[in-house]
C-alpha positions in Angstrom: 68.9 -76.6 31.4 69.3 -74.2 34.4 67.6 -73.4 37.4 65.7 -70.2 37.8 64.2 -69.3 41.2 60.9 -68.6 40.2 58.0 -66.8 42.2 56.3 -68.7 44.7 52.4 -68.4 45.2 50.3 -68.7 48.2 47.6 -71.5 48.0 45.1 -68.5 48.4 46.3 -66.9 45.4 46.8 -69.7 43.1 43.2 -69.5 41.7 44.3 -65.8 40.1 47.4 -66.9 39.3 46.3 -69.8 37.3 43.6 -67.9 35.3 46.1 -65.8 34.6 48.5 -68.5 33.0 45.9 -69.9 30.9 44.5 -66.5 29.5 48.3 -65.9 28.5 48.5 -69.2 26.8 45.1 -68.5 25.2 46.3 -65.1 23.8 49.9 -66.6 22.9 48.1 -69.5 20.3 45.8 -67.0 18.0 49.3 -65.3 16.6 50.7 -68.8 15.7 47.8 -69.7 13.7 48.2 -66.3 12.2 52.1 -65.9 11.2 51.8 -70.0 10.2 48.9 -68.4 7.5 50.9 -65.7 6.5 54.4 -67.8 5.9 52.1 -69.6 3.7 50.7 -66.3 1.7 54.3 -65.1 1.7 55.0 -67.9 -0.8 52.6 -66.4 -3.2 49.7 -68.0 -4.9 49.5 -70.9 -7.1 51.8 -70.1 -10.1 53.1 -67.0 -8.5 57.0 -66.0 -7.1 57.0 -65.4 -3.3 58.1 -63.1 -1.4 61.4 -63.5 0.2 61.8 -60.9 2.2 58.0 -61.6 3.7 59.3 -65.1 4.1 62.1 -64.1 5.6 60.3 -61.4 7.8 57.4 -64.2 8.9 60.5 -66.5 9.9 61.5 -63.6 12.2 58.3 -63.4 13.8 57.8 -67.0 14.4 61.5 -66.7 16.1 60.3 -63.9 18.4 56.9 -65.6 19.2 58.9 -69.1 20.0 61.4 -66.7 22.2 57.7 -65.4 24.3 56.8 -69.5 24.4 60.4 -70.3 26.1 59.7 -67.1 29.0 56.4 -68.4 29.3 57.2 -71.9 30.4 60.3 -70.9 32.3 58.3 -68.5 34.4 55.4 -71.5 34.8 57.8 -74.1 35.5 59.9 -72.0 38.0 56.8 -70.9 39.9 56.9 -72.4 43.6 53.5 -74.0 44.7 52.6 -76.0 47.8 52.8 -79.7 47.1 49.1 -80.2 47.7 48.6 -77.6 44.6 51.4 -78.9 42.1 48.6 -80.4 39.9 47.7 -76.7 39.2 51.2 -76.3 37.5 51.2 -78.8 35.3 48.0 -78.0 33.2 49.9 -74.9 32.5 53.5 -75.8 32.1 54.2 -77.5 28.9 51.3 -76.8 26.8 52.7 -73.8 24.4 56.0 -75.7 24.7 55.0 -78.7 23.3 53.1 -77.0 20.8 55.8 -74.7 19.6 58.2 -77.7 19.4 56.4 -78.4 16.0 57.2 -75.4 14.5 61.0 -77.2 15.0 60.3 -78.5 12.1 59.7 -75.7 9.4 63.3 -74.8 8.7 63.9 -78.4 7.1 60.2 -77.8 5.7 61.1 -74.7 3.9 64.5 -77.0 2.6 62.8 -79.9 1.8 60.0 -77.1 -0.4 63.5 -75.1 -1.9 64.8 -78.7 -3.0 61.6 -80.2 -4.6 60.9 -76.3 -6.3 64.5 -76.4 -7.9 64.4 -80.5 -9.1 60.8 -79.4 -10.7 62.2 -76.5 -12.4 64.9 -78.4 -14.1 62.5 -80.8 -15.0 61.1 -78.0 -17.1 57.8 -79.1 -16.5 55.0 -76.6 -16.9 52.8 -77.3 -14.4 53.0 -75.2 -11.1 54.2 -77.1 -8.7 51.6 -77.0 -5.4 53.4 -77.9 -1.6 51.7 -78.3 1.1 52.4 -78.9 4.9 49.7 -78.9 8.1 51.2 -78.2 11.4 48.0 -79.6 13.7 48.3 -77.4 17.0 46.2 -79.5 19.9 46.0 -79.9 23.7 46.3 -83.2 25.4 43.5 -85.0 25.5 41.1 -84.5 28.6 42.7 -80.8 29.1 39.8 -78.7 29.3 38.0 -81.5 31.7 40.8 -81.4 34.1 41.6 -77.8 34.0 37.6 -77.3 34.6 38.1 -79.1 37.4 41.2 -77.4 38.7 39.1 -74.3 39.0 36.2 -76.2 40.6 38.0 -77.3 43.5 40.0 -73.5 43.7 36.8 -71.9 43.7 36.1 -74.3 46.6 39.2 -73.8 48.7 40.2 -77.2 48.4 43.5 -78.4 46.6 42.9 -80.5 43.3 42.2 -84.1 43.2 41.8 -86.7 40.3 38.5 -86.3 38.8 38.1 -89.5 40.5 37.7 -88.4 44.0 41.3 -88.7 45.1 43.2 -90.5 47.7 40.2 -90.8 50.0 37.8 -92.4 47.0 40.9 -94.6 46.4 40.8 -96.1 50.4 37.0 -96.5 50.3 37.3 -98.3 46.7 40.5 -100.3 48.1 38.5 -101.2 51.9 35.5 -102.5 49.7 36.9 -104.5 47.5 39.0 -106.2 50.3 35.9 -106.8 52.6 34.3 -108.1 49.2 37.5 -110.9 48.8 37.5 -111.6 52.5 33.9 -112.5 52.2 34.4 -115.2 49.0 37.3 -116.4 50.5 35.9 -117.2 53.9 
């Protein structure tokens, strides 16, 4: 790892600079879904060769859309933000990343598909031989709630908070439930 110096952003501007973080993730995830189908059409249909220079192409692809992931979180991680506003980062930073970390695991995939393709054509059996892999690409759960309410508190001027009501709820809670103990102790 290495530090970059990233951009910092004023507390006023954060709101824009958020939306536009997650509209780049948004339009970042539809071509995964898409060369994903594709390396799987390039292996032809049921019964049928593939294509191995589509594979090969597709595998290219996949590279350069992993290379776009590894700017994007670099330039979300490196971004400079108040303290008060560091919540902001995080429903940004990490996402594609950790979504793109299971694509990590289609080169031993494509092995694992090569080996078991060979081993059932030597077993000279004449049924076609079907493979299948699901890469499942999902937030964390909660995301949308918290980045929903991110932007509600943006909107409002105000830095984010938990959902819960922050540090001020947390004092309130804390000053009730010790008046509550005082009074069954005493």
């Amino acid at each position: 790892m290495y530090n970059t110096v990233g951009e910092h952003i004023s507390d006023d501007d954060l709101l824009a600079w958020l939306d536009q973080r997650i509209r780049e993730m948004l339009a970042m995830v539809e071509p995964a879904s898409k060369l994903l189908d594709r390396l799987s059409s390039s292996w032809g249909d049921r019964g049928e060769e593939g294509n191995i220079e589509e594979i090969h192409h597709t595998c290219q692809l996949l590279s350069h859309w992993l290379d776009q992931i590894v700017a994007h979180e670099e330039r979300v991680r490196s971004t400079i933000v108040s303290d008060e506003y560091e919540e902001c980062k995080s429903v940004a930073a990490g996402q594609l990343g950790s979504q793109a970390l299971k694509l990590a695991s289609i080169p031993k995939t494509l092995n694992d598909a090569l080996e078991e393709a060979i081993r059932h054509e030597e077993s000279g059996s004449k049924e076609p031989l079907t493979i299948s892999r699901t890469i499942n690409f999902e937030l964390p759960e909660n995301w949308q709630s918290r980045v929903r309410h991110i932007f509600k508190r943006l909107e409002q001027g105000k830095p984010p908070q938990p959902e819960g009501g922050g540090p001020f709820s947390t004092i309130i809670s804390f000053i009730v439930l010790a008046l509550i103990l005082a009074f069954l102790v005493f």
